[in-house]
C-alpha positions as CSV (number, residue, x, y, z in Angstrom):
1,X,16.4,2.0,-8.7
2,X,14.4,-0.5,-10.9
3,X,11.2,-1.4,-9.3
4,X,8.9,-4.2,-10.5
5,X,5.8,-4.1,-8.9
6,X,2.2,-5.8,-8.9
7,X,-0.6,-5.6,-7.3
8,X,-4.3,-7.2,-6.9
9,X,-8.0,-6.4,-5.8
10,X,-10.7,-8.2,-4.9
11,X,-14.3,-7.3,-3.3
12,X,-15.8,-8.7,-0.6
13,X,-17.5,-12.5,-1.5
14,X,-21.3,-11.1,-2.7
15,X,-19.9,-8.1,-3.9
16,X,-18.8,-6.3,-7.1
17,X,-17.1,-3.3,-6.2
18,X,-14.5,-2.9,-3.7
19,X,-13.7,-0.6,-0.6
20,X,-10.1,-1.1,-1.3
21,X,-7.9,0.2,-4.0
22,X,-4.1,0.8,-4.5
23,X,-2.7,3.4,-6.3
24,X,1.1,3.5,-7.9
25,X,2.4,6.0,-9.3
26,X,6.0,7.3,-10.4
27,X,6.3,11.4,-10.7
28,X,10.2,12.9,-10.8
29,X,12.2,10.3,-9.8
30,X,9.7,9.1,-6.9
31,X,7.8,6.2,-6.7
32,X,4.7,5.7,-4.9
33,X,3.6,3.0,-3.4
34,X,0.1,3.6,-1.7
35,X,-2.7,1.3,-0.2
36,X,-6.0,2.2,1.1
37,X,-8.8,0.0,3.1
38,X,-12.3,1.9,3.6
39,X,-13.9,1.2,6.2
40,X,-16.5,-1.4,5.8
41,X,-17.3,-2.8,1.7
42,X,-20.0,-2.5,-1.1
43,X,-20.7,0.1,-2.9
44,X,-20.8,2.9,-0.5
45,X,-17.5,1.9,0.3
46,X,-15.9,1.9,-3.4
47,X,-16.9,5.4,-3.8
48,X,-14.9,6.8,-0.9
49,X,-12.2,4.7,-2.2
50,X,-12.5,6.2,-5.4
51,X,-11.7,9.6,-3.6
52,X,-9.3,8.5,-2.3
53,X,-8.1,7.4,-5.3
54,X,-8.6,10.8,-7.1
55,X,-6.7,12.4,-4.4
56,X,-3.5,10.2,-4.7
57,X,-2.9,11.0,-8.7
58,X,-2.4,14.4,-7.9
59,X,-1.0,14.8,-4.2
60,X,2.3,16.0,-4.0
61,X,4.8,13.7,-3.0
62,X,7.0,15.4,-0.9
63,X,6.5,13.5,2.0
64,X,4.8,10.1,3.0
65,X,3.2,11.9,5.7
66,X,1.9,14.4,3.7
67,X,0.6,12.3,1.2
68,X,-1.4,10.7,4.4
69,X,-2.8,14.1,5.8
70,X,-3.9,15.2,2.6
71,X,-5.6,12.3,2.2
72,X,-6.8,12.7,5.8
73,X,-8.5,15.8,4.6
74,X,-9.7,14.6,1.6
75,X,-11.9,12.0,3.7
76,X,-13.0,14.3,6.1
77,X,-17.1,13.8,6.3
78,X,-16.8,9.7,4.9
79,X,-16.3,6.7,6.8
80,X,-12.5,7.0,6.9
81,X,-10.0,4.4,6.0
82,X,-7.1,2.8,6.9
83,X,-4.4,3.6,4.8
84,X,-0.3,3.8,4.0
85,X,1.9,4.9,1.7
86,X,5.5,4.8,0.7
87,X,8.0,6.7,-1.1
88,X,10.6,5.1,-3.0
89,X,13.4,7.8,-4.0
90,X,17.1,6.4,-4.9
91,X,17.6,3.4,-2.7
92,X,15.2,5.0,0.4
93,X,11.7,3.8,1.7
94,X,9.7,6.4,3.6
95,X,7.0,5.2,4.5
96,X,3.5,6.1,6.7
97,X,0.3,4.1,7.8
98,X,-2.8,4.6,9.6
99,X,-5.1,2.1,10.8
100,X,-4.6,-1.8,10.1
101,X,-2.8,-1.9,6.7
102,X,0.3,-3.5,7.0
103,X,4.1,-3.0,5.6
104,X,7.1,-5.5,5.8
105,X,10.1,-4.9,4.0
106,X,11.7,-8.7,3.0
107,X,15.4,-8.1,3.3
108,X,17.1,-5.3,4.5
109,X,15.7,-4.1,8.3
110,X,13.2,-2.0,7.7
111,X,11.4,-0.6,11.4
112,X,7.7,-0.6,10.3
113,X,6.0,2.0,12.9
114,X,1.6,2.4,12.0
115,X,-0.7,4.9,13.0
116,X,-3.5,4.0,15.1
117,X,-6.9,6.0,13.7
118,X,-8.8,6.5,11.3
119,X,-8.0,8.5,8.0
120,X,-11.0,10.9,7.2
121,X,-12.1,11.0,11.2
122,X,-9.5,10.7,13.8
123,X,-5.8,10.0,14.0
124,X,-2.8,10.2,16.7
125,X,0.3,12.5,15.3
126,X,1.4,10.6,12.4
127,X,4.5,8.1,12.4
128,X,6.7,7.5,9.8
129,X,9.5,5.1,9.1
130,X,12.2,5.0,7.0
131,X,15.2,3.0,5.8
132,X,17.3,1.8,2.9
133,X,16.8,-0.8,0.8
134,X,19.2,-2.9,-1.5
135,X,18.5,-5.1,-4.8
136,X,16.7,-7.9,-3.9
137,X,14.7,-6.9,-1.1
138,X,10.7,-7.3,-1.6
139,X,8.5,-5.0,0.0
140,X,4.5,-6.1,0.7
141,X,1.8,-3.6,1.8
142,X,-1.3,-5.2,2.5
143,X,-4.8,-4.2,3.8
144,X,-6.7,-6.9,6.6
145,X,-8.6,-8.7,3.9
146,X,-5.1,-10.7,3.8
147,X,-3.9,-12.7,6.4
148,X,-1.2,-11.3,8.3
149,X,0.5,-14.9,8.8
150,X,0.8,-15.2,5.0
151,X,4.4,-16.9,4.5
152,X,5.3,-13.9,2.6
153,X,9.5,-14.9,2.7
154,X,8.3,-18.6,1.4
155,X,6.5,-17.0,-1.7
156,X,9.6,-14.3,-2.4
157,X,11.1,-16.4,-4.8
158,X,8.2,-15.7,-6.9
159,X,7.8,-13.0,-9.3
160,X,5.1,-10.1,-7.7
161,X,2.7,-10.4,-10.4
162,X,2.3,-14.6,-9.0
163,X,2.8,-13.6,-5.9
164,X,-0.1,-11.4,-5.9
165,X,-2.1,-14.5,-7.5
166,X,-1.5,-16.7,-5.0
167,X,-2.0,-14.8,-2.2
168,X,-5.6,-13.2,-3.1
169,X,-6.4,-17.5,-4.1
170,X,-4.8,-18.9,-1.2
171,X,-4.6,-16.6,1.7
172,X,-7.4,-14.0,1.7
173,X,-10.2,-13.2,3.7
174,X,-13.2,-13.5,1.3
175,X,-16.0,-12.2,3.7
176,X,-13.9,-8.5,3.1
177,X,-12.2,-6.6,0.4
178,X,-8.7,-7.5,0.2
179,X,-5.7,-5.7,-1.6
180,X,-2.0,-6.8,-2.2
181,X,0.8,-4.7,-3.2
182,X,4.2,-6.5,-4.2
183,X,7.4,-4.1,-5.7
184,X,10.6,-5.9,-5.9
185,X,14.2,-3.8,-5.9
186,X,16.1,-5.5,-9.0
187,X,18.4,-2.6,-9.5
188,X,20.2,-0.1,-7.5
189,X,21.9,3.1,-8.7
190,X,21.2,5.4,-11.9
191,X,18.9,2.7,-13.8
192,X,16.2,4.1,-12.3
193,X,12.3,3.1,-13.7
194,X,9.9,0.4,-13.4
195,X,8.0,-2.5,-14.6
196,X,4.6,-3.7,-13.7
């Protein structure tokens, strides 16, 4: 599967460092896809999402829920965050999320299924979702500092890089950190790799 994918940050209005952060990363055929939302913003914030960070370049990516409970112990003693992650492998998304990050696949039907909790303090038995994806389809993960009524299908026939643009200028929440993810399926099959 060929994968282009963008994604954007921004810190809270009156700050310079951000409590979110996304991480993507490709390692032996898998690509991840991952999103994390501390709670609160400043700098306290950024440096448990810089943890967090640190601990999704290594993690092993066997599993989306893994990836989320080692994270989950990673965090234990911070504030916690909301967080999700997917795995892209061939032409399946497996996917996890705690806490009010959200996922919506554009195209094929995807059943999204989040975690309430936080990661770091407290969370119900993880959820995951799954299902397969085909060229074309657009998948979004975003934490709350976007609005969730964003017309997300309206602004699919933009590339993700653009899309990212216009949805931190036009439909963020600049009182809190906000972060956009955007990875578009151009190819299916063998041609597997990515462009960013």
């Amino acid at each position: 599967m060929k994968l282009s994918i963008a994604h954007q940050t921004a810190p809270a209005s009156g700050e310079v460092s951000s409590g979110d952060a996304a991480v993507i990363r490709d390692d032996d055929g898998v690509t991840m896809l991952a999103l994390v939302d501390v709670l609160g913003h400043g700098p306290e914030a950024a440096l448990v999402a810089q943890l967090a960070v640190r601990h999704l370049g290594v993690a092993p990516l066997g599993s989306a829920a893994g990836v989320v409970g080692g994270l989950h112990d990673a965090l234990r003693g911070t504030r916690g965050a909301a967080a999700s992650v997917c795995l892209l492998r061939g032409d399946r998304i497996d996917g996890c999320g705690v806490g009010n990050v959200e996922v919506r696949v554009l195209g094929s039907p995807v059943a999204i299924l989040l975690t309430p909790g936080i990661v770091g303090q407290r969370m119900h038995r993880l959820r995951e979702f799954s299902g397969r994806l085909a060229a074309g389809d657009r998948i979004v993960c975003f934490s709350d500092g976007i609005l969730s009524q964003t017309p997300f299908t309206e602004l699919k026939r933009l590339p993700p890089r653009e899309a990212c643009t216009i949805i931190m200028k036009h439909h963020r929440r600049s009182y809190d950190d906000a972060t956009v993810v955007v990875a578009d399926v151009e190819i299916q099959g063998p041609g597997a790799g990515r462009t960013s």
